[in-house]
Short mmCIF file of the C-alpha atoms (twelve columns), coordinates in Angstrom:
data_MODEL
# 
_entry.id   MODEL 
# 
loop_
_atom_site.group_PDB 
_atom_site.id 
_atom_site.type_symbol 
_atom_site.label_atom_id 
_atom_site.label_alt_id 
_atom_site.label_comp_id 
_atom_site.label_asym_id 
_atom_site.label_seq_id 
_atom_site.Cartn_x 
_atom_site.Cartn_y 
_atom_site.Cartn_z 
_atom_site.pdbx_PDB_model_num 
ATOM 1  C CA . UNK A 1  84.473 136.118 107.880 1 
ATOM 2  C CA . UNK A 2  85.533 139.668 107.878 1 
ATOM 3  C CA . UNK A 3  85.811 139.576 103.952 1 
ATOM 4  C CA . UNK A 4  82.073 137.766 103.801 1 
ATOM 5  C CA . UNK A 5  80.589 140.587 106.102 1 
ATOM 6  C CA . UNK A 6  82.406 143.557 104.016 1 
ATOM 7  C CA . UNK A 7  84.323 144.509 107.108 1 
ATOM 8  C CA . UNK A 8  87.296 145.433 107.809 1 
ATOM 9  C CA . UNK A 9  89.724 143.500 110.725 1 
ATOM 10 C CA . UNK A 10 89.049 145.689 113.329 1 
ATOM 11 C CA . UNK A 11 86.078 146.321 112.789 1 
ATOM 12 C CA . UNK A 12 85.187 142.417 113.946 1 
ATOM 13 C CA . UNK A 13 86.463 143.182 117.472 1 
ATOM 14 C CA . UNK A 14 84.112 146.919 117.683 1 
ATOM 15 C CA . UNK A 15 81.309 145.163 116.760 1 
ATOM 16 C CA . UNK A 16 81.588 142.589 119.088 1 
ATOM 17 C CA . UNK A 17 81.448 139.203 116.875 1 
ATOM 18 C CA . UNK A 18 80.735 136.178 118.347 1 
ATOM 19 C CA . UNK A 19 80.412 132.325 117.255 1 
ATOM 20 C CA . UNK A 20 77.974 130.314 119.221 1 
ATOM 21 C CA . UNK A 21 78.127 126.639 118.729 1 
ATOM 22 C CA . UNK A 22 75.225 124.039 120.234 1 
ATOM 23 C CA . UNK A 23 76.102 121.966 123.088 1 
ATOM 24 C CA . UNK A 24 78.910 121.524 125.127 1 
ATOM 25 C CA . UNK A 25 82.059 122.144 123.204 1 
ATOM 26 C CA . UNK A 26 82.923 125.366 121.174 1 
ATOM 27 C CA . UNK A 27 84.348 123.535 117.971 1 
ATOM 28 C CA . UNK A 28 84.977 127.184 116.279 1 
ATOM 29 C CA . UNK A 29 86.407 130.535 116.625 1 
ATOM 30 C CA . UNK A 30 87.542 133.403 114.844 1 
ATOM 31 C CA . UNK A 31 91.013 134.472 114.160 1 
ATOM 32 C CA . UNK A 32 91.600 137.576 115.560 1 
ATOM 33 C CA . UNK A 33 94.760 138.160 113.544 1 
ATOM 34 C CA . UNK A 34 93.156 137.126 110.150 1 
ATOM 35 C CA . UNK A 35 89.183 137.237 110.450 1 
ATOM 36 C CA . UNK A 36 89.287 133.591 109.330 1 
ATOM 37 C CA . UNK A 37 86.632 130.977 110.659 1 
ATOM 38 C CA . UNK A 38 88.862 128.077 112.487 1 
ATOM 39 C CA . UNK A 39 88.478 124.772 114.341 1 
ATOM 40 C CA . UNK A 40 89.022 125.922 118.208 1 
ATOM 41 C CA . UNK A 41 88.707 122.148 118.990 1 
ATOM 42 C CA . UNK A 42 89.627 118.803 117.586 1 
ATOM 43 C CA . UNK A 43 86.431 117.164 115.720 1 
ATOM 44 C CA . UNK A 44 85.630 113.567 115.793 1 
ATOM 45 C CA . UNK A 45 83.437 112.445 113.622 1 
ATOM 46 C CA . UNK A 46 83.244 109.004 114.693 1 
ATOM 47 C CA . UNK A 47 82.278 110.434 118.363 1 
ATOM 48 C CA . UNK A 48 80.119 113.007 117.235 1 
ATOM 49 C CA . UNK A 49 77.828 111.095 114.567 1 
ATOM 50 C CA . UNK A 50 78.869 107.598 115.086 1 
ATOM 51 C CA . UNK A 51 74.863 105.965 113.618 1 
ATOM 52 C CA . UNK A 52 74.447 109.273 111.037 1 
ATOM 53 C CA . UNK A 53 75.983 108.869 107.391 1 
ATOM 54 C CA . UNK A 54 75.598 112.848 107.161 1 
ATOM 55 C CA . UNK A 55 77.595 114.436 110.380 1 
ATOM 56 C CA . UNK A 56 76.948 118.131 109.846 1 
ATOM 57 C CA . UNK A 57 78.059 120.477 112.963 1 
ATOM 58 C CA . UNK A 58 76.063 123.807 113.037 1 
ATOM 59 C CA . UNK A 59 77.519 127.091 114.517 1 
ATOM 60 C CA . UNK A 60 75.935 130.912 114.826 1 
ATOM 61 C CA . UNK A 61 77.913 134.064 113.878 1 
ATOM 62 C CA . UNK A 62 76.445 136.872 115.655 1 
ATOM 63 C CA . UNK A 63 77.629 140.547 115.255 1 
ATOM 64 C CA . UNK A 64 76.351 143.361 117.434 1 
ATOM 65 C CA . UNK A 65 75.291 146.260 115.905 1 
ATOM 66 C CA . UNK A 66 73.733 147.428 112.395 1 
ATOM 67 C CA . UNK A 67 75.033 146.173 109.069 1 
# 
């Protein structure tokens, strides 16, 4: 993530980036060591889009300040 945005490691933490998934469970995070996008949770497919041939989970990055 820090590499997509053209930032710089600690730079992520100063501007105050967050990931926002819907619903109930926060399925991702961010590595603060590496800036990397990760799974924060385990995903099941089969529980999360048991009827739907195309299980896609959406998730907001949102970083304070201008860019």
């Amino acid at each position: 993530v820090a590499k997509d945005l053209g930032l710089q490691l600690p730079a992520l933490q100063d501007r105050g980036v967050h990931i926002i998934d819907r619903g109930r469970t926060q399925y991702f995070a961010l590595h603060e060591n590496t800036g990397h996008l990760v799974t924060a949770e385990r995903i099941d497919r089969e529980q999360l889009c048991r009827l739907v041939e195309k299980c896609v989970l959406r998730c907001e990055l949102i970083v304070e300040g201008e860019m």
